[in-house]
N, CA, C and O atoms as a Tinker XYZ file with bonds, in Angstrom:
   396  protein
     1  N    -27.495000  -24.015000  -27.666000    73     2
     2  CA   -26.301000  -23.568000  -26.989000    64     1     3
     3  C    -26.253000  -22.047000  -27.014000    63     2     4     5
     4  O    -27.021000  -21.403000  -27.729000    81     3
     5  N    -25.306000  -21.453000  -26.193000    73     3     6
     6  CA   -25.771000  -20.366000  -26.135000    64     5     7
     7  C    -24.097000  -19.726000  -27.402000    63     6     8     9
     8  O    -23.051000  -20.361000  -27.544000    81     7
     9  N    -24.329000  -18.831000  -27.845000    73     7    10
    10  CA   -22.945000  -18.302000  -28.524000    64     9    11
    11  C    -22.429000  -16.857000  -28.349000    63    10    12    13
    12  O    -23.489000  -16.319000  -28.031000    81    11
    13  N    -21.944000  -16.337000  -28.347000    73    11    14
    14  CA   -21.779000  -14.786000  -28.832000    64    13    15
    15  C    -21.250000  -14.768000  -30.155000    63    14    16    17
    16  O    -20.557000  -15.492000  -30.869000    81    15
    17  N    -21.904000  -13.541000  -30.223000    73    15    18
    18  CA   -21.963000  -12.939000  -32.077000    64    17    19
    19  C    -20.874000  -11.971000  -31.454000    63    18    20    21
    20  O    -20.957000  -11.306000  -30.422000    81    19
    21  N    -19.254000  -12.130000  -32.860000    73    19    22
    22  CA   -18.529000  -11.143000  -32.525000    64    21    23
    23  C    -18.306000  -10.352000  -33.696000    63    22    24    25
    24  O    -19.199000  -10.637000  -34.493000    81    23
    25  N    -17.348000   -9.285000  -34.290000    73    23    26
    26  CA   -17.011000   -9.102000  -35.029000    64    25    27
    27  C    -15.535000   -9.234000  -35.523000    63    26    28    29
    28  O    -14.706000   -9.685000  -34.732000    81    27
    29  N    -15.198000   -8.908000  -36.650000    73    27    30
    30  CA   -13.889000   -8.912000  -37.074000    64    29    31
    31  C    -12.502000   -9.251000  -36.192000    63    30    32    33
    32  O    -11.603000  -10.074000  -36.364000    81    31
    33  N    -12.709000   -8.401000  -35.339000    73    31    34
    34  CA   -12.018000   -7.895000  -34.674000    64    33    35
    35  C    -11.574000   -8.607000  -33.093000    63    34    36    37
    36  O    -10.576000   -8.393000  -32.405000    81    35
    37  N    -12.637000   -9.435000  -32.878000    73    35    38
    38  CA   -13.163000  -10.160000  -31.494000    64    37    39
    39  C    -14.418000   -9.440000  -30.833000    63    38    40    41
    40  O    -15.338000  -10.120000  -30.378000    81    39
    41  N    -14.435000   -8.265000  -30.796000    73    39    42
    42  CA   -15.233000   -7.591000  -30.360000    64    41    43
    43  C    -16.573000   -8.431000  -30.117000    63    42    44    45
    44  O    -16.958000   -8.902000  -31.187000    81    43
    45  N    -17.628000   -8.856000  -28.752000    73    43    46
    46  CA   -18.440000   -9.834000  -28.873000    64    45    47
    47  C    -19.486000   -8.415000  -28.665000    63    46    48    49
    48  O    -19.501000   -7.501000  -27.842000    81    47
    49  N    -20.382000   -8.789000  -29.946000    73    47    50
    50  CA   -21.636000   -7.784000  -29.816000    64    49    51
    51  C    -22.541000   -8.275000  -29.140000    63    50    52    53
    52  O    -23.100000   -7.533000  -28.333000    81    51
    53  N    -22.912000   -9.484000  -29.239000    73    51    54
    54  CA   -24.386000   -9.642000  -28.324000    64    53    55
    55  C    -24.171000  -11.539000  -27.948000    63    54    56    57
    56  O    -23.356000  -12.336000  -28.413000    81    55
    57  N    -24.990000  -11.684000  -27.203000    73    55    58
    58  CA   -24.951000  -13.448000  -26.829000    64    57    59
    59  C    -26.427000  -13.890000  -27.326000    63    58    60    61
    60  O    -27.396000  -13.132000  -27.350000    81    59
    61  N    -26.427000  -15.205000  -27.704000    73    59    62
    62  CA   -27.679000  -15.738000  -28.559000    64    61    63
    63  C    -27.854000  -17.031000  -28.260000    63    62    64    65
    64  O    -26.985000  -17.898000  -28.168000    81    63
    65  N    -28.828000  -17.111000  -28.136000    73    63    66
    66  CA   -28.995000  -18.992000  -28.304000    64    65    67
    67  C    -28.949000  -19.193000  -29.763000    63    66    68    69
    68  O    -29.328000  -18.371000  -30.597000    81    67
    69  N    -28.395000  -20.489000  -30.026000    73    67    70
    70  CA   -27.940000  -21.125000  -31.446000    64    69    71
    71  C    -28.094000  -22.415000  -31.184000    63    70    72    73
    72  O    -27.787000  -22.936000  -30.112000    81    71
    73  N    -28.678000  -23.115000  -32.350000    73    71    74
    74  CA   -28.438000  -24.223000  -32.408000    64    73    75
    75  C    -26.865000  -25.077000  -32.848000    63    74    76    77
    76  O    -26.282000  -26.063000  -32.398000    81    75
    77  N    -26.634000  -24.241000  -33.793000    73    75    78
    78  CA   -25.277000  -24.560000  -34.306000    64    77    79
    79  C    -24.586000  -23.315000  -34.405000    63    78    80    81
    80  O    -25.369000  -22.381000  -34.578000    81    79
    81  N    -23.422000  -22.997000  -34.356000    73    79    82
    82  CA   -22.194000  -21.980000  -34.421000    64    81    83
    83  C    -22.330000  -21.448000  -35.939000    63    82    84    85
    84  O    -22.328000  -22.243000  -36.880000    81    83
    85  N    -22.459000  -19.940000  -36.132000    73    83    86
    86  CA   -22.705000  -19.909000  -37.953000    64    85    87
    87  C    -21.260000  -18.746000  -38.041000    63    86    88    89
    88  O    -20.269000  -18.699000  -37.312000    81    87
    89  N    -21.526000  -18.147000  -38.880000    73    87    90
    90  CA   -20.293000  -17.104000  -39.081000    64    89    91
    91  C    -20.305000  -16.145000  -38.125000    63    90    92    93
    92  O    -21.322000  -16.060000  -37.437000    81    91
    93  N    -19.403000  -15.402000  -37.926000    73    91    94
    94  CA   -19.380000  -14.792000  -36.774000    64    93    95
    95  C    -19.811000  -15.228000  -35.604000    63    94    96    97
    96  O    -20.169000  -14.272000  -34.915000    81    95
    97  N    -19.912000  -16.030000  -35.184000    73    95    98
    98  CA   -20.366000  -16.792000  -33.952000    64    97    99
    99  C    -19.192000  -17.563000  -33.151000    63    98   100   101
   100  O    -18.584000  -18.314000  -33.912000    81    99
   101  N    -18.705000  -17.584000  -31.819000    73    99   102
   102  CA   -18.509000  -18.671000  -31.262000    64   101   103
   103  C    -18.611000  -19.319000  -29.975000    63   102   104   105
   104  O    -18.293000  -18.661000  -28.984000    81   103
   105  N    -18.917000  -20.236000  -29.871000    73   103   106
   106  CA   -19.131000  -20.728000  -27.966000    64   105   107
   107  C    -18.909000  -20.102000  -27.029000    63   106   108   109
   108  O    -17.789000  -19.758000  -26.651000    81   107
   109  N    -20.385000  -19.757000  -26.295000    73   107   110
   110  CA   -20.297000  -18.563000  -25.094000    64   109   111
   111  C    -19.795000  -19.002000  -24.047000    63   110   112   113
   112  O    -19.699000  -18.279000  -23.055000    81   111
   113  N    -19.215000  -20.751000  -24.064000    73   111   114
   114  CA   -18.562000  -21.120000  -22.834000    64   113   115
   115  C    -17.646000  -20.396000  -22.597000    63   114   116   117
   116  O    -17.444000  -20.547000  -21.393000    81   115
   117  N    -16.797000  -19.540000  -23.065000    73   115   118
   118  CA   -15.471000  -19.129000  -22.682000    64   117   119
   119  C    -15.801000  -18.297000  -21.504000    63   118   120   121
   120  O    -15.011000  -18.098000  -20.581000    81   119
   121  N    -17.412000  -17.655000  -21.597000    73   119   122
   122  CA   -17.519000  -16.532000  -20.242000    64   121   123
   123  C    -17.132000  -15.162000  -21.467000    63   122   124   125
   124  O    -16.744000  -15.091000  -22.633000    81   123
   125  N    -17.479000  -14.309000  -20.467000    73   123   126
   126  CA   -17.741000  -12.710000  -21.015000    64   125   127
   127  C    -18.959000  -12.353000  -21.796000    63   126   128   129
   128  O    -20.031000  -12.957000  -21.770000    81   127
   129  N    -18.690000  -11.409000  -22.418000    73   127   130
   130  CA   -20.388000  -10.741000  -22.838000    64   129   131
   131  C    -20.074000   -9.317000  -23.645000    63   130   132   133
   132  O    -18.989000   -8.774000  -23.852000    81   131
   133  N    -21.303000   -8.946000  -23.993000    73   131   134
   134  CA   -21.230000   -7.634000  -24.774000    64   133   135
   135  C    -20.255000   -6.790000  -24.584000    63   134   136   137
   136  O    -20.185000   -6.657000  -23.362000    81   135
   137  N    -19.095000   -5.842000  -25.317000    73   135   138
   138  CA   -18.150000   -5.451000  -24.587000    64   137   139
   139  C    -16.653000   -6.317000  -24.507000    63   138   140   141
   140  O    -15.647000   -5.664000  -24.781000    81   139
   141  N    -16.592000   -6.851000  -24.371000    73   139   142
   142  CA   -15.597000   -8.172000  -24.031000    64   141   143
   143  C    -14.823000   -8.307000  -25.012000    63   142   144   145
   144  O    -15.476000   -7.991000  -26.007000    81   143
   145  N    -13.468000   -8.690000  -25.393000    73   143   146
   146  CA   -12.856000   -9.104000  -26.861000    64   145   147
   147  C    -12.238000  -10.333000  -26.633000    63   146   148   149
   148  O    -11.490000  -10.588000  -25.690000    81   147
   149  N    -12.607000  -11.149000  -27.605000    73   147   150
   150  CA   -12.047000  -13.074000  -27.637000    64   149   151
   151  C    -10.778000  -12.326000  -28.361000    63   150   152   153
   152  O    -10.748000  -11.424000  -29.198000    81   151
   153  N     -9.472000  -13.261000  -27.524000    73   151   154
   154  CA    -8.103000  -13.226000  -28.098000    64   153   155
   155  C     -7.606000  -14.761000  -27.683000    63   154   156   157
   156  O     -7.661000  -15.401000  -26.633000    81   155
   157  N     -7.081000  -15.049000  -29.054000    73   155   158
   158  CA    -6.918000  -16.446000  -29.010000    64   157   159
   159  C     -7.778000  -17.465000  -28.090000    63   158   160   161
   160  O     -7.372000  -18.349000  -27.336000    81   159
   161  N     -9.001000  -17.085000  -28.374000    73   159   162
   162  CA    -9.667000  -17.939000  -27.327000    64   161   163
   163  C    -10.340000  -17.675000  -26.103000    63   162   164   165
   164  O    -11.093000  -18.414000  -25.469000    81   163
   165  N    -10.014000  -16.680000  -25.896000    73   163   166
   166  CA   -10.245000  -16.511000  -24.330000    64   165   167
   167  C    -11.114000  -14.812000  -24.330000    63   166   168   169
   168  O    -11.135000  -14.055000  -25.301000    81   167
   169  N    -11.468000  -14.665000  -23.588000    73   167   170
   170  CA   -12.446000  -13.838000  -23.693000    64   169   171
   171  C    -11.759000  -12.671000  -22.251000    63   170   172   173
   172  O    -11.382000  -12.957000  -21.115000    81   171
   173  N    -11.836000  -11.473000  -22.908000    73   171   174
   174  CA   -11.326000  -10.444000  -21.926000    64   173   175
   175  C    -11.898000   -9.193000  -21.545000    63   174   176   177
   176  O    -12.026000   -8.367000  -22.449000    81   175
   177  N    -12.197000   -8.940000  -20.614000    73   175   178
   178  CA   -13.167000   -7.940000  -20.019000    64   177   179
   179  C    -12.490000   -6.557000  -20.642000    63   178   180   181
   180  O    -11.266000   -6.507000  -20.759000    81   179
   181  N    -13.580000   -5.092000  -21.159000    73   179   182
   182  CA   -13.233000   -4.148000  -21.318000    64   181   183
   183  C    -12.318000   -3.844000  -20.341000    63   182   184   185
   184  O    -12.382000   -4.439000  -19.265000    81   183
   185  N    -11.312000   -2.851000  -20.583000    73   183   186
   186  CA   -11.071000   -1.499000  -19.124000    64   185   187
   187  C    -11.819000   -0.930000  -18.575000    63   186   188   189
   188  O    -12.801000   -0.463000  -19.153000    81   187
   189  N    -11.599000   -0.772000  -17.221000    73   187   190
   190  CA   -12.638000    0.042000  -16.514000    64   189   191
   191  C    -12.963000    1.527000  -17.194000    63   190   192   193
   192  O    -12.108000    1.990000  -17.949000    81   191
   193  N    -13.845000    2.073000  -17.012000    73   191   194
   194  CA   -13.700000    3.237000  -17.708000    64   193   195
   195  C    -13.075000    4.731000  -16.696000    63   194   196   197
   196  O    -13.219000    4.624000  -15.478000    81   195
   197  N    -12.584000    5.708000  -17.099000    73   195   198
   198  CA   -11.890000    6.384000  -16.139000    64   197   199
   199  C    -12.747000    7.394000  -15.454000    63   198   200   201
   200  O    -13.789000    7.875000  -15.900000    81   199
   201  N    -12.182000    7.648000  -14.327000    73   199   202
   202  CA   -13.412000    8.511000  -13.817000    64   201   203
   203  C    -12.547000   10.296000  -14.115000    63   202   204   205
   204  O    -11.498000   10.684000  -14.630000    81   203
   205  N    -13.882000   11.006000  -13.357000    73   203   206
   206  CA   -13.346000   12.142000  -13.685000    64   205   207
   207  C    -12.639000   12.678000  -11.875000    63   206   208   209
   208  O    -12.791000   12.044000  -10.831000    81   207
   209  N    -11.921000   13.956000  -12.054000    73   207   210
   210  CA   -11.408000   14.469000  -11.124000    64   209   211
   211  C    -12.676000   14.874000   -9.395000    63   210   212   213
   212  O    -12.545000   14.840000   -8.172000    81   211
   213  N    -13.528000   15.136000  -10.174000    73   211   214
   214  CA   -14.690000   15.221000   -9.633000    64   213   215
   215  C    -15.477000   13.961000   -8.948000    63   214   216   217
   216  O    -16.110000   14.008000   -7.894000    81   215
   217  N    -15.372000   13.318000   -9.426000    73   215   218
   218  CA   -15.718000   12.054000   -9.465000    64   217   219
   219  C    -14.558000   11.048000   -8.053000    63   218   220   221
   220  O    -14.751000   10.158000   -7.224000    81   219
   221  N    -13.748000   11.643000   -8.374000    73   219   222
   222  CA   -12.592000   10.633000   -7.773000    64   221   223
   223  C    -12.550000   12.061000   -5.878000    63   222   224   225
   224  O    -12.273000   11.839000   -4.699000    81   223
   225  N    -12.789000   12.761000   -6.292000    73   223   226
   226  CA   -12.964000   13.833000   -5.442000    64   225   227
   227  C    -13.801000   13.942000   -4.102000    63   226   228   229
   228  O    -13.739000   14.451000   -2.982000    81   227
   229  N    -14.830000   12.956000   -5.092000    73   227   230
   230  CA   -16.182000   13.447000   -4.221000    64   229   231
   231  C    -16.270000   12.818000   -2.542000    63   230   232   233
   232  O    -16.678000   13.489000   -1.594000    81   231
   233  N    -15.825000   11.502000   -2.462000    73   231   234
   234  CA   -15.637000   10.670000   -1.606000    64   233   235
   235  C    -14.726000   11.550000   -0.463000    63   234   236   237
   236  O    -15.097000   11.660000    0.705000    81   235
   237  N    -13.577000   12.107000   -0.951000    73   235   238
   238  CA   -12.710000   12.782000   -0.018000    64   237   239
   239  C    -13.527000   13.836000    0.662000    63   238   240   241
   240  O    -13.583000   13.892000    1.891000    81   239
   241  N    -14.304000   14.863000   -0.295000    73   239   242
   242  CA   -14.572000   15.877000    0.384000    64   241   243
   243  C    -15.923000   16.003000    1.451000    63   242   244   245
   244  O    -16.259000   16.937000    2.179000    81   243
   245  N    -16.783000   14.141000    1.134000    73   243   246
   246  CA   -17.619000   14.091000    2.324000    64   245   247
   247  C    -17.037000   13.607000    3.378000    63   246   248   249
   248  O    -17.617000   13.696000    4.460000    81   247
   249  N    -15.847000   13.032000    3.290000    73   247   250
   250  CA   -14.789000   13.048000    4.682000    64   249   251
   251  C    -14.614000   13.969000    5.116000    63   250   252   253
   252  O    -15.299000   14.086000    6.132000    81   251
   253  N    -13.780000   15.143000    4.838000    73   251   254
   254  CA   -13.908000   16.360000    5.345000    64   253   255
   255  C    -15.071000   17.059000    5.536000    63   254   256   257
   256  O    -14.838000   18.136000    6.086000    81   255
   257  N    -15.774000   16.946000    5.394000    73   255   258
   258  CA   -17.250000   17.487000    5.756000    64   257   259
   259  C    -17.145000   17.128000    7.023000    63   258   260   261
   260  O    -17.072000   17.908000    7.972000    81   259
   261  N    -17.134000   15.605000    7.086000    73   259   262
   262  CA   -17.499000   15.053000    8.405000    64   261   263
   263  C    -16.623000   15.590000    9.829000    63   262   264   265
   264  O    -16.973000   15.824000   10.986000    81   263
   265  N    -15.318000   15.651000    9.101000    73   263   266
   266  CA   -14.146000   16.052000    9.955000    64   265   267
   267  C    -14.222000   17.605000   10.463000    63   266   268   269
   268  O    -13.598000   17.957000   11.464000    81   267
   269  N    -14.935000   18.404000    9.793000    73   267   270
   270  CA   -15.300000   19.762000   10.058000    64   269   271
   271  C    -15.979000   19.949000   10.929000    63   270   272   273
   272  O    -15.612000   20.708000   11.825000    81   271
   273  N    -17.482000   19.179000   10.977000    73   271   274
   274  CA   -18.731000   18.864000   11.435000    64   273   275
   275  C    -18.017000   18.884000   12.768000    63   274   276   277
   276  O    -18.237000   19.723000   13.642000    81   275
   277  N    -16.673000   17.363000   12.903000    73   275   278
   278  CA   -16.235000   16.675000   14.457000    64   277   279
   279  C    -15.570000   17.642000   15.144000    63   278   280   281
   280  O    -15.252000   17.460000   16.319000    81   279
   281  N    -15.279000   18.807000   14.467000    73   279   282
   282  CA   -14.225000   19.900000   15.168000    64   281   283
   283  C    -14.356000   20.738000   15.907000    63   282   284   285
   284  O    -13.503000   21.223000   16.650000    81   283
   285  N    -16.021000   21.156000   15.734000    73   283   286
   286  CA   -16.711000   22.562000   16.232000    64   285   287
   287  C    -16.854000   21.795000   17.490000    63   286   288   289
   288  O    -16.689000   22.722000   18.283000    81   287
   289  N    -17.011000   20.942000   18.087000    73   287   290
   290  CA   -16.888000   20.612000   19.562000    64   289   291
   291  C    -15.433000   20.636000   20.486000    63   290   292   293
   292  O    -15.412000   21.170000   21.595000    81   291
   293  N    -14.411000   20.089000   19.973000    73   291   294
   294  CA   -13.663000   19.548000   20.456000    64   293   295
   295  C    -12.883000   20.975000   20.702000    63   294   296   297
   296  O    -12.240000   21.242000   21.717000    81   295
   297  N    -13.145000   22.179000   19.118000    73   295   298
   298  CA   -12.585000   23.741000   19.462000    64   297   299
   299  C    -13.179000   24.482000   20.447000    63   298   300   301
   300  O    -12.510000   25.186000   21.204000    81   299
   301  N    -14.509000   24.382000   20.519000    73   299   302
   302  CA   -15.534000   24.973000   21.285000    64   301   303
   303  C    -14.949000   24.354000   23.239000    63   302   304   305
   304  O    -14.901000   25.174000   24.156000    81   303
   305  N    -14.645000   23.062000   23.417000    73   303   306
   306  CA   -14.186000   22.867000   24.869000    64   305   307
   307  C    -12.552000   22.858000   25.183000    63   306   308   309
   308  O    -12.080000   22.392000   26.220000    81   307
   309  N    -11.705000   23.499000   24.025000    73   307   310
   310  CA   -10.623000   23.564000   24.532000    64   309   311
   311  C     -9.621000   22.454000   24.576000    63   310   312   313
   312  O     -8.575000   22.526000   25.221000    81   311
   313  N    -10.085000   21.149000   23.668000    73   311   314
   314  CA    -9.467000   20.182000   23.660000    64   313   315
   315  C     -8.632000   20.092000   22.290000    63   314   316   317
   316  O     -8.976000   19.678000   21.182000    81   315
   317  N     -7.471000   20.598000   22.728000    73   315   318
   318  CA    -6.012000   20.724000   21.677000    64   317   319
   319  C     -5.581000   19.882000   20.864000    63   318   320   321
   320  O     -5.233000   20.049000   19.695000    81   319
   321  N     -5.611000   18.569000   21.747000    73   319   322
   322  CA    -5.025000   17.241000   20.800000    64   321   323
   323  C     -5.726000   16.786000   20.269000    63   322   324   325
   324  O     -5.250000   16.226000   19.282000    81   323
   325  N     -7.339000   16.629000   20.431000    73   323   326
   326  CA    -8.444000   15.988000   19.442000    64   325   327
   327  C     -8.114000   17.412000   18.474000    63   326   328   329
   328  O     -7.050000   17.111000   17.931000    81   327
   329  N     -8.459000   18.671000   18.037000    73   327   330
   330  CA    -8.302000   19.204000   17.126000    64   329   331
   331  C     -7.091000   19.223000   16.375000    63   330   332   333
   332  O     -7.275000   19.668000   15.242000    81   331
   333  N     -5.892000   18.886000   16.625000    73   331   334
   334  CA    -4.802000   18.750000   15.749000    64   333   335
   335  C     -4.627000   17.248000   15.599000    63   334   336   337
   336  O     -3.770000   17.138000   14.723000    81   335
   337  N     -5.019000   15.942000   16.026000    73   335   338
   338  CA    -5.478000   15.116000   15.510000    64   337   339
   339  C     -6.268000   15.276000   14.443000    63   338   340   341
   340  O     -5.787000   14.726000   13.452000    81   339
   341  N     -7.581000   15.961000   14.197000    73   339   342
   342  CA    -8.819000   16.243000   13.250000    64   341   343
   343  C     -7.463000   17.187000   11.825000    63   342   344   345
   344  O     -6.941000   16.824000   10.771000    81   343
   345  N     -7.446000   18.182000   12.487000    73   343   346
   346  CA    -6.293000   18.836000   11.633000    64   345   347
   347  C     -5.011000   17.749000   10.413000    63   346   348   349
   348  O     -4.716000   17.794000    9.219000    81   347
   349  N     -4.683000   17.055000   11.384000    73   347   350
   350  CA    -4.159000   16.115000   10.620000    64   349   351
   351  C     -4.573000   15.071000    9.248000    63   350   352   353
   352  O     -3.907000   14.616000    8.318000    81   351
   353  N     -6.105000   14.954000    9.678000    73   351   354
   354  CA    -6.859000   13.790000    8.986000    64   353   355
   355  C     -6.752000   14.574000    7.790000    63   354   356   357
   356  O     -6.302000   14.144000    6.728000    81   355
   357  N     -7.242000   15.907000    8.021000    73   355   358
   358  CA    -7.743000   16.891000    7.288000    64   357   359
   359  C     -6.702000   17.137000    6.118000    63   358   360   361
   360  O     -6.969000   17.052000    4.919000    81   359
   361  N     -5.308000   17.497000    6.741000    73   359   362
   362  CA    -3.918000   17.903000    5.881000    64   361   363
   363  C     -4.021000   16.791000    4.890000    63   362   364   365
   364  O     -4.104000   17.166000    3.721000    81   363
   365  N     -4.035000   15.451000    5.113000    73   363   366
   366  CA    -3.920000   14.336000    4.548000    64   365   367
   367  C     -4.947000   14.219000    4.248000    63   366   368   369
   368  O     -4.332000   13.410000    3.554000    81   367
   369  N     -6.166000   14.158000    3.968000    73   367   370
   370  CA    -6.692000   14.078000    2.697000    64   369   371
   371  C     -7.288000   15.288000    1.556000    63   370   372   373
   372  O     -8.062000   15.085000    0.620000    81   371
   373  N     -6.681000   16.537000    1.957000    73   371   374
   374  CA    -6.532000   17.525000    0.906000    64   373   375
   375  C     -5.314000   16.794000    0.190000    63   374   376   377
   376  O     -5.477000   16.903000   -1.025000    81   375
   377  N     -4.324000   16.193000    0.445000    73   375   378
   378  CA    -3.260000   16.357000   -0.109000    64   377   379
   379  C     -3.399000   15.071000   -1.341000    63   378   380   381
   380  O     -2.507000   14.856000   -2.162000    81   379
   381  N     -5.237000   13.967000   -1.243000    73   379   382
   382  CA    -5.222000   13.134000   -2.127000    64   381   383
   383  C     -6.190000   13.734000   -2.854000    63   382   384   385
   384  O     -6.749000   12.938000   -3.608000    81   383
   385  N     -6.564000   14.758000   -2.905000    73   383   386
   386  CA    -7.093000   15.628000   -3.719000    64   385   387
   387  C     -6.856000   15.384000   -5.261000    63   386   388   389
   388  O     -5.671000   15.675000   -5.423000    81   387
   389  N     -7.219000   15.119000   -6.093000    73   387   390
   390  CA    -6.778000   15.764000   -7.482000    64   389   391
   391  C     -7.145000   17.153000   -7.972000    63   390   392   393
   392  O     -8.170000   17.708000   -7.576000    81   391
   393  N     -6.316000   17.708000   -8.827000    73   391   394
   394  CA    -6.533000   19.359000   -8.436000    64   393   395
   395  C     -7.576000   19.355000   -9.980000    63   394   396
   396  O     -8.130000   20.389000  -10.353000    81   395
């Protein structure tokens, strides 16, 4: 059978095949894995871990890249409402910025 080895605490350190359940051990049916903490039974996934500002950043500012890139045409022929459309995208996602 298969088990996870936990500690004290629930904390499941590793999963094992076992023939029988020994100390620190109990039935890997519940689901989860290394990481994971058994509470009353049940087995519960870490927290995600947090990202950084940079990190959470990065996604926005290859949008605006792109939106920069779409502008030099639409300024270049004189077309007003596609650039303050673009302008807009733009306002709104500086503003999900984290600083």
């Amino acid at each position: 059978m298969r088990a996870h080895v936990v500690n004290e605490t629930g904390l499941i350190l590793n999963t094992v095949m076992a023939e029988e359940l020994g100390e620190g051990m109990i039935d890997a049916s519940i689901g989860g894995g290394p990481g994971w903490i058994v509470i009353d039974g049940a087995a519960i996934p870490p927290s995600p871990p947090e990202i950084t500002d940079a990190e959470f950043n990065a996604p926005i500012l290859v949008q605006l890249a792109e939106i920069d890139a779409k502008t030099i045409r639409p300024l270049r022929d004189g077309e007003a409402d596609r650039v303050a459309e673009l302008r807009s995208q733009a306002a709104a996602l500086r503003l999900q910025l984290r600083k």
